[in-house]
N, C-alpha and C positions, 0 to 999 in steps of 0.2 A: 906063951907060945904063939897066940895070935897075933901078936905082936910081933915078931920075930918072921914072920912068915910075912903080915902086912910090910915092913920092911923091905924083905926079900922081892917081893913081886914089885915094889916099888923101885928095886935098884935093877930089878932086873927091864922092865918097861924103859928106863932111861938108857941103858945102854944099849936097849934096838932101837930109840929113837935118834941115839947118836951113830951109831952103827950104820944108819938108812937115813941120816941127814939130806943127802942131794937128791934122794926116789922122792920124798915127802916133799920136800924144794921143788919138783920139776913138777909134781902134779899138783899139789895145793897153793902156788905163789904162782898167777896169773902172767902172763906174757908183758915184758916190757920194754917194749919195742925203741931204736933210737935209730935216726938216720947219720948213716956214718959220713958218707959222702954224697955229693949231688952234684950234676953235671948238665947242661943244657946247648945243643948247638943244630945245625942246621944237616946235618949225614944221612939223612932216609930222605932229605930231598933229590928230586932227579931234576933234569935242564929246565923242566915247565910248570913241574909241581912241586913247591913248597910247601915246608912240614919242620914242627919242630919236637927233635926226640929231649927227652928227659929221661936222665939215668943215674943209678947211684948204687948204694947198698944200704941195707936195715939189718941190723944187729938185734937181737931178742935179750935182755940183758934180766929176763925175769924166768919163767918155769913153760915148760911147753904150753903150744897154742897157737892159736890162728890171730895173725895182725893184720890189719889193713894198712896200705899206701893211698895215700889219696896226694894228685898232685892236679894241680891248678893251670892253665895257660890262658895267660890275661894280655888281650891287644884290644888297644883305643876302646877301653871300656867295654869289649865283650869278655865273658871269663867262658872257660869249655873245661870240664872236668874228666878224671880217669881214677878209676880204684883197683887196686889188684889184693885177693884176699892168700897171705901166703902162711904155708905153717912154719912155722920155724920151734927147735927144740932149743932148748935152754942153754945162750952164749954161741946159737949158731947164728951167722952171717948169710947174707944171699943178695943178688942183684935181683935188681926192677930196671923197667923200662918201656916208657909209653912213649908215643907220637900222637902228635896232636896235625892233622891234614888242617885242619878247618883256618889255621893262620896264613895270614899270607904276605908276598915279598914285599911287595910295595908301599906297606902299609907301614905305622914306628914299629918299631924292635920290640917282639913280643917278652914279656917275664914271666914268670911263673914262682909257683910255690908248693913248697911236698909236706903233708902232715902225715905221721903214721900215730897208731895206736892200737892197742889190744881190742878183740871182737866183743863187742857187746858191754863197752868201757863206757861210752857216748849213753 
């Protein structure tokens, strides 16, 4: 009889675990952030002051939670940083978007570079 009942509560646990697959998904499987697109040009500048914006979107391809963007702007050896901390739920999308004032016209052609990843990953 105890057996039958062991049984029981055992098939019965598996089918609320399959039942509640993507609740269990979105809270216990960490944030896994990917940058979809990236984009970089000169549009928040005015006639005298130059700036470079970077913009893109980060897709969460893991369970809710908070990711970081961190994106880079590198001229003639100086590099200047930006972090944005966003939440995103699980398979949702969102844009970013920084400017960096500190680069400027006359100098080479500023680059840059965007890493994202889950909070408290590093």
């Amino acid at each position: 009889m105890k057996k039958y009942i062991f049984i029981g509560l055992l098939l019965l646990g598996g089918i609320l675990v399959l039942a509640n697959y993507q609740d269990i998904f979105d809270t216990v499987v960490p944030p896994n952030p990917e940058i979809l697109n990236e984009l970089a040009d000169g549009s928040s500048s005015s006639l005298f002051d130059y700036s470079l914006k970077v913009k893109g979107e980060v897709r969460n391809n893991g369970g809710h939670g908070y990711v970081i963007v961190k994106a880079t702007a590198i001229q003639e050896g100086n590099e200047w940083e930006r972090t944005q901390k966003i939440y995103l739920s699980s398979y949702e999308t969102q844009a970013f978007e920084f400017i960096f004032d500190e680069v400027k016209l006359l100098k080479e052609e500023p680059t840059y570079k965007i890493d994202t990843f889950a909070l408290g990953s590093l």
